[in-house]
TIPAPA-601556 format. One record per atom (N, C-alpha, C): residue in three letters; atom name; z, x, y. Coordinates in nm, 2 decimals, padded with zeros to 4 digits. Each point is the difference from the previous one (the first is absolute). Example, Ala and Ser with C-alpha at 12.3 -4.5 7.8 and 13.67 -1.06 7.14 Angstrom:
// residues 2
[ALA; N; [00.78; 01.32; -00.57]] [ALA; CA; [00.00; -00.09; 00.12]] [ALA; C; [00.00; 00.09; 00.12]] [SER; N; [-00.07; -00.04; 00.11]] [SER; CA; [00.00; 00.09; 00.11]] [SER; C; [00.08; -00.08; 00.11]] 
END
This chain:
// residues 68
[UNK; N; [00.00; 00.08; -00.12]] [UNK; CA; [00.00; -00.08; 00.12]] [UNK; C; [00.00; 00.09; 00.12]] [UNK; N; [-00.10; 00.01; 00.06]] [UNK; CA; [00.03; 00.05; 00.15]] [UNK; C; [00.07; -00.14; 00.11]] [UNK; N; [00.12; 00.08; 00.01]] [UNK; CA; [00.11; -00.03; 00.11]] [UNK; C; [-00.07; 00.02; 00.10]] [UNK; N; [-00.07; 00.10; 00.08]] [UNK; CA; [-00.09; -00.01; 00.14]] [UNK; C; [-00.05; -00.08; -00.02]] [UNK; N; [-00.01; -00.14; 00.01]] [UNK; CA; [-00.09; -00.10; 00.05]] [UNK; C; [00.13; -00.12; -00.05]] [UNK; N; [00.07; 00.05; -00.04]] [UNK; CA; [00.14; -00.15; 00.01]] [UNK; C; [00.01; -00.04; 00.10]] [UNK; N; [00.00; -00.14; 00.02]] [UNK; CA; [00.04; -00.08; 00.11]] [UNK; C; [00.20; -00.01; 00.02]] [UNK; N; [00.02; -00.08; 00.11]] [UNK; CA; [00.11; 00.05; 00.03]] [UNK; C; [00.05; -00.10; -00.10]] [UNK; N; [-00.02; -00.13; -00.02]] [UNK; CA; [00.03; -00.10; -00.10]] [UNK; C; [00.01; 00.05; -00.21]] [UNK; N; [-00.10; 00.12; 00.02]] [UNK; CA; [-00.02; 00.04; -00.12]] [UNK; C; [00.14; 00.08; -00.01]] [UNK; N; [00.01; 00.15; 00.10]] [UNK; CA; [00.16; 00.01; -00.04]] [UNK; C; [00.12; -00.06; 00.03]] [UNK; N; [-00.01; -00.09; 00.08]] [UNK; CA; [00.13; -00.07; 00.02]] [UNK; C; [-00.01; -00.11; -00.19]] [UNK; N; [-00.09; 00.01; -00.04]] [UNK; CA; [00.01; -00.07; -00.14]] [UNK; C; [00.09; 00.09; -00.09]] [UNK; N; [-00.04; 00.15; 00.01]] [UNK; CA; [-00.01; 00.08; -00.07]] [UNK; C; [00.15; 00.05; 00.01]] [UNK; N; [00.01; 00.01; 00.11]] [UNK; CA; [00.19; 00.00; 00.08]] [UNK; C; [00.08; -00.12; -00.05]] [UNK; N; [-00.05; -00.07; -00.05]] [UNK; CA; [00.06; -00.12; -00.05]] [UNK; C; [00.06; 00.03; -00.17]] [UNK; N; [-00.13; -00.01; -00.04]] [UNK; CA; [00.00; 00.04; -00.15]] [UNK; C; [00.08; 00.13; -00.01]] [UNK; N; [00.02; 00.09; 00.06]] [UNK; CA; [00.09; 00.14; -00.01]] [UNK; C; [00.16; -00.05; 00.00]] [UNK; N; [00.01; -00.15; 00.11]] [UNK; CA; [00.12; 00.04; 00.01]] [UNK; C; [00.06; -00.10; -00.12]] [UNK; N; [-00.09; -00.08; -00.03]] [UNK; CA; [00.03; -00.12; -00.17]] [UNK; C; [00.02; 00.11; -00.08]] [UNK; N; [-00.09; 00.07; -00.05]] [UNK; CA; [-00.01; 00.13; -00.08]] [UNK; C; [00.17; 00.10; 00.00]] [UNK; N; [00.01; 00.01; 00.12]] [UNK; CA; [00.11; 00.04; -00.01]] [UNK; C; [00.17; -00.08; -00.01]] [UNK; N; [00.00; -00.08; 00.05]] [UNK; CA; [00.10; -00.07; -00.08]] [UNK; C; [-00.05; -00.04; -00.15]] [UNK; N; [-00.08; -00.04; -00.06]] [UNK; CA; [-00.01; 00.01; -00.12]] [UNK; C; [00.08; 00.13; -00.08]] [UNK; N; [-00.06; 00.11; 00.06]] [UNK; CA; [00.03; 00.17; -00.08]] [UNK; C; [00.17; -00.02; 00.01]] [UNK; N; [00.08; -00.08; 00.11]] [UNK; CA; [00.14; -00.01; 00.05]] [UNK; C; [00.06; -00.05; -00.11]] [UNK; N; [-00.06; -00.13; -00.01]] [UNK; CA; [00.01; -00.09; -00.07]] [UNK; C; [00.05; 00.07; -00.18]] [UNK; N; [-00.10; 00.05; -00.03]] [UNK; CA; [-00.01; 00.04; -00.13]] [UNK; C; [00.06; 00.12; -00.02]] [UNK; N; [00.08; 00.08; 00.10]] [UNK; CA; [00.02; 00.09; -00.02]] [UNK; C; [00.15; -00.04; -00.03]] [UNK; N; [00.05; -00.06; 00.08]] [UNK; CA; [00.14; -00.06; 00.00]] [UNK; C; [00.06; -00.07; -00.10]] [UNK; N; [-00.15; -00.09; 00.00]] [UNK; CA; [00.07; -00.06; -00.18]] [UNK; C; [00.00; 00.11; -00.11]] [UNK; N; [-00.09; 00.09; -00.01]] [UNK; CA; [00.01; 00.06; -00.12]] [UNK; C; [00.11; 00.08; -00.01]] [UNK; N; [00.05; 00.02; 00.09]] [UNK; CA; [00.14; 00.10; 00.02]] [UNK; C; [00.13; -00.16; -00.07]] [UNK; N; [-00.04; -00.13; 00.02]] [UNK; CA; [00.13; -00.07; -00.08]] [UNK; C; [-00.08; -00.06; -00.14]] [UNK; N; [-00.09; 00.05; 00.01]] [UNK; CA; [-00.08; -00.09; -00.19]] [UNK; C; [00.09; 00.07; -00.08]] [UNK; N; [00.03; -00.05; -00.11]] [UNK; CA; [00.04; 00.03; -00.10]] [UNK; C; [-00.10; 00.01; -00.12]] [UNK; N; [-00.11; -00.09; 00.02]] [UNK; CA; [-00.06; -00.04; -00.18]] [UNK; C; [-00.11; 00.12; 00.04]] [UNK; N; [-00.03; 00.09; -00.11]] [UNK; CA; [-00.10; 00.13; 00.00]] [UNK; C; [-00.13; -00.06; 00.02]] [UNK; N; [-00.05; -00.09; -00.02]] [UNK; CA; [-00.13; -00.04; -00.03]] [UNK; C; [-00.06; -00.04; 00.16]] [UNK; N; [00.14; -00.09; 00.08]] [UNK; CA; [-00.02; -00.07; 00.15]] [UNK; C; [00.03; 00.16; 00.10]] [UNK; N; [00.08; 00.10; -00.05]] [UNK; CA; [-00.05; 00.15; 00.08]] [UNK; C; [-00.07; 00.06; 00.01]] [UNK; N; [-00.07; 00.01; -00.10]] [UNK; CA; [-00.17; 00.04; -00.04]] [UNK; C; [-00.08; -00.06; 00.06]] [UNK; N; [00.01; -00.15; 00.03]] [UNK; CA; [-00.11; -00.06; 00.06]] [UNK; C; [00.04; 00.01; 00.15]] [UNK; N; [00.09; 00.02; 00.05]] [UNK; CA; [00.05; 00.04; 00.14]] [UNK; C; [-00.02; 00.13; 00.04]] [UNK; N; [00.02; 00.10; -00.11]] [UNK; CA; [-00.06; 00.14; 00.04]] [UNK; C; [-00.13; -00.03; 00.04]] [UNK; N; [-00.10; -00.04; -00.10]] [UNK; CA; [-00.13; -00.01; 00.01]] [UNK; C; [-00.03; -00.03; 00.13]] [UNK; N; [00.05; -00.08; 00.06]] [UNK; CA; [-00.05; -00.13; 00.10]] [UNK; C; [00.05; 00.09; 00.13]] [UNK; N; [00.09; 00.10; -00.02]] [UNK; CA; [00.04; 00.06; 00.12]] [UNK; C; [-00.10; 00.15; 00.01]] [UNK; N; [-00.01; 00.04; -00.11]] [UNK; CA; [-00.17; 00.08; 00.00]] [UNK; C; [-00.14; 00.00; 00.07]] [UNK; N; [00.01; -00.13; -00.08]] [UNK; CA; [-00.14; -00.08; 00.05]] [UNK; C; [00.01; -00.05; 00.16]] [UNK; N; [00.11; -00.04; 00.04]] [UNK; CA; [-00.01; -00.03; 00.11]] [UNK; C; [00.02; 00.13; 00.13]] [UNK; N; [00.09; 00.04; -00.06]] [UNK; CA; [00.00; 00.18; 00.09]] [UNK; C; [-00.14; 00.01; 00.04]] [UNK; N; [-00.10; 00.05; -00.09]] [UNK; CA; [-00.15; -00.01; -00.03]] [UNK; C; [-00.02; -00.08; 00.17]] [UNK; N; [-00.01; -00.14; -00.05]] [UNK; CA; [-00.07; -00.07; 00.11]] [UNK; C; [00.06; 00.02; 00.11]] [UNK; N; [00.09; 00.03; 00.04]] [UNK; CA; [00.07; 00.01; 00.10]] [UNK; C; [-00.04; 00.15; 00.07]] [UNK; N; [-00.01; 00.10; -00.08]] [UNK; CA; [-00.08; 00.14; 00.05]] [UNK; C; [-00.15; -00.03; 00.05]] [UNK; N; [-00.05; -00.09; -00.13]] [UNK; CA; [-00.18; -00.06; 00.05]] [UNK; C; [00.00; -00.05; 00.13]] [UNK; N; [00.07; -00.11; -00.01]] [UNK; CA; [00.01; -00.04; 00.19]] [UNK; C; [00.07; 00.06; 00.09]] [UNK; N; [00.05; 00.09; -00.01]] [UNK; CA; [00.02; 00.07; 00.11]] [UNK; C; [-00.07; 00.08; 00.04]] [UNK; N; [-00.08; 00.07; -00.12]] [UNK; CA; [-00.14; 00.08; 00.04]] [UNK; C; [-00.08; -00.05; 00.06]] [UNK; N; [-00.02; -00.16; 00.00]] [UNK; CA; [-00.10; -00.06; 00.08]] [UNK; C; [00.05; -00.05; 00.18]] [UNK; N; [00.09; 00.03; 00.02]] [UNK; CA; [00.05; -00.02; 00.11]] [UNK; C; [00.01; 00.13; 00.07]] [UNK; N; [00.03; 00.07; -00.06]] [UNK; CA; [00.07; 00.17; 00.07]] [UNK; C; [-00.16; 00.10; -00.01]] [UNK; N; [-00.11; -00.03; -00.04]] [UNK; CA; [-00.11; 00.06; -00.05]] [UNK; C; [-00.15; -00.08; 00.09]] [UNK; N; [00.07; -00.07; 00.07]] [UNK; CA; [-00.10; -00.13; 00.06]] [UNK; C; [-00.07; 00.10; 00.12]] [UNK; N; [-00.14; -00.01; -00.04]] [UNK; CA; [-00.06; 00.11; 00.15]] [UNK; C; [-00.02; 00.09; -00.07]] [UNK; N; [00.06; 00.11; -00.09]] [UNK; CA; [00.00; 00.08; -00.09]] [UNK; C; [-00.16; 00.03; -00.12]] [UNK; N; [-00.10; -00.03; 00.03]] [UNK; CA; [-00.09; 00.02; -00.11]] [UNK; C; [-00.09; 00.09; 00.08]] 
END
């Protein structure tokens, strides 16, 4: 995706989704520190991986914008 040609509506979307994204990562990070059952930590590890992930992606596209 070239970010030089985002509109201001495109990252204010994109600012949006980062900050859902990030309470999510909050979200899941907190519970997995009180789960008890092995199977529901695993899937909370996962989910705080995956989501780290998207959370670095979109920030690349905000902090990188102009940049190509």
């Amino acid at each position: 995706m070239n970010t030089k040609y985002m509109g201001l509506h495109e990252t204010h979307e994109i600012h949006e989704l980062l900050m859902f994204k990030n309470l999510c990562l909050t979200k899941a990070t907190a519970m997995g520190a009180l789960v008890q059952d092995q199977q529901l930590k695993d899937m909370l590890n996962s989910d705080v991986t995956a989501t780290t992930q998207q959370v670095q992606r979109l920030q690349e596209f905000i902090t990188n914008r102009g940049v190509q």
